[in-house]
C-alpha positions in Angstrom: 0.0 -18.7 -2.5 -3.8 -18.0 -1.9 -4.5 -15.5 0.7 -7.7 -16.7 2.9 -9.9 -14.1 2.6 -11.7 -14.5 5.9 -8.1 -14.4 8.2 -7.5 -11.1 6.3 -11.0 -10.2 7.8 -9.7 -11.2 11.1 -6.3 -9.4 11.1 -8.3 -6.0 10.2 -10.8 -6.6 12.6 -8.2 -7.1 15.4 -6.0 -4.2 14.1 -9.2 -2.1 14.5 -9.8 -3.0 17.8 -5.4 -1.4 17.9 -5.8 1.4 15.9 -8.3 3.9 15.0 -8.6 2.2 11.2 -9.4 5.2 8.5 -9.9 3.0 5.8 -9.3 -0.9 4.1 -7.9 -0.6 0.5 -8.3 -3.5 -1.7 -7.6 -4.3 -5.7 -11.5 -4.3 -7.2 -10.2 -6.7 -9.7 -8.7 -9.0 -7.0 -11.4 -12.4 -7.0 -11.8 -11.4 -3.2 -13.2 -7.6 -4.1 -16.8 -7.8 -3.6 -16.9 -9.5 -0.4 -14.7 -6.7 0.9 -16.8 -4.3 -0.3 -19.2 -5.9 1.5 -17.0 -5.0 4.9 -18.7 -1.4 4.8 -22.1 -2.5 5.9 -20.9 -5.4 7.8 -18.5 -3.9 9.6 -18.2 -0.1 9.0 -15.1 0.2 7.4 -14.6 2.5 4.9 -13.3 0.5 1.3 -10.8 2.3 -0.7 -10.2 1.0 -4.5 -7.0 0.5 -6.0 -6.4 -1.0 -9.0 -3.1 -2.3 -10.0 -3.1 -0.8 -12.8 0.3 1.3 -14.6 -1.8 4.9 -14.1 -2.5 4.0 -10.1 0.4 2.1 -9.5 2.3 4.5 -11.5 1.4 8.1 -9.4 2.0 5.8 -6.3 5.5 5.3 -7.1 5.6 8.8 -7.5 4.5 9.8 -4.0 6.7 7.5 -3.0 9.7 9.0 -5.0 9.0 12.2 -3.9 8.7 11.0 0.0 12.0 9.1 -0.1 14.4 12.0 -2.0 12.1 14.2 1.2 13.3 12.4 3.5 9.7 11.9 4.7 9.7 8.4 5.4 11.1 6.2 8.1 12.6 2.5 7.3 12.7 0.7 10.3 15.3 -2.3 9.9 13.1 -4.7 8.1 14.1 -7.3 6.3 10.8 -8.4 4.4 10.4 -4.8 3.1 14.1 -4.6 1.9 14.0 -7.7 0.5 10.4 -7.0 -1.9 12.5 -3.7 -2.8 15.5 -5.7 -3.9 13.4 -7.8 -5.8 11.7 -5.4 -7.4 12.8 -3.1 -10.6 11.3 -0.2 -12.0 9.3 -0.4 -15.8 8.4 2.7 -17.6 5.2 2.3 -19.6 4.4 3.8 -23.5 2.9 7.1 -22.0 5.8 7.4 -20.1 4.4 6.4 -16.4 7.0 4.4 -14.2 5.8 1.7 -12.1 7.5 -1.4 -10.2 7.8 -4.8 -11.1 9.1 -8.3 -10.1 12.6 -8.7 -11.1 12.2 -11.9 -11.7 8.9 -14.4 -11.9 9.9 -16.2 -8.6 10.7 -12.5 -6.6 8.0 -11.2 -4.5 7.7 -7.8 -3.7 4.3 -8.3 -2.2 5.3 -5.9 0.0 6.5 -3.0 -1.6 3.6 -2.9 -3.4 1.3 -2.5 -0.3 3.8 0.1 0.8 3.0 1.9 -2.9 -0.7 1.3 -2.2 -0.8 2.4 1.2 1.3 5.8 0.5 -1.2 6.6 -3.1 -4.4 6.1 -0.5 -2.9 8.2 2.1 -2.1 10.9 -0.2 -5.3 10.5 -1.8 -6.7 11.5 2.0 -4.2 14.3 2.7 -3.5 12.5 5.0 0.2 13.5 4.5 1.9 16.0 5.6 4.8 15.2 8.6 8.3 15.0 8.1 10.0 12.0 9.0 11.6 13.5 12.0 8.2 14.2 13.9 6.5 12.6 16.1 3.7 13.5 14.5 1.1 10.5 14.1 0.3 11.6 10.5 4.3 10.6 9.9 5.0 7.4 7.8 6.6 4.5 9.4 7.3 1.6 7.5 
């Protein structure tokens, strides 16, 4: 399914109307890339890169390894997200980076990988650093 480029621009400018927004991260090999780039002088939201490549995607499963066995993450009951983790499997590469992938061509875990995405750019920022149990706003919800 294509994604509309222009309603994504619409959720994240309503979510930044919500939420103070630190930053938009995109794939810069996605088709959609340079027009979100552009979102920086338009808009004046900060553009993060991430490629979805094994070495990204790879130290972003990490992070989110090490969060999980930390008990520094909260699942709320969703069943989207639990669904894109059931339908996902883990693939260790030649030089020995593990990443996720589809279980199966017709599986989507769409959303697992944003999780992945989102917790690799947060990190990236410092930007973590609460335990699950605080009510800290730095704490990760999912």
């Amino acid at each position: 399914e294509v994604i509309d480029i222009n309603d994504v621009r619409d959720v994240v400018s309503m979510l930044s109307r919500i939420v103070d927004l630190k930053f938009v991260v995109c794939d810069p090999a996605a088709g959609h890339a340079g027009r979100i780039q552009g979102w920086e002088t338009e808009y004046g939201w900060t553009v993060s890169r991430a490629p979805q490549n094994v070495v990204y995607m790879g130290a972003a499963w990490a992070i989110w390894q090490d969060h999980v066995r930390a008990r520094r993450l909260r699942f709320y009951p969703d069943p989207v997200l639990r669904s894109a983790i059931e339908s996902s499997r883990t693939f260790t590469g030649k030089h020995g980076l593990t990443s996720i992938v589809k279980a199966e061509n017709c599986s989507n875990n769409d959303p697992l990988i944003a999780c992945l995405i989102s917790i690799k750019a947060m990190n990236d920022r410092e930007m973590l650093r609460a335990s699950m149990y605080s009510d800290d706003p730095r704490n990760i919800r999912f």
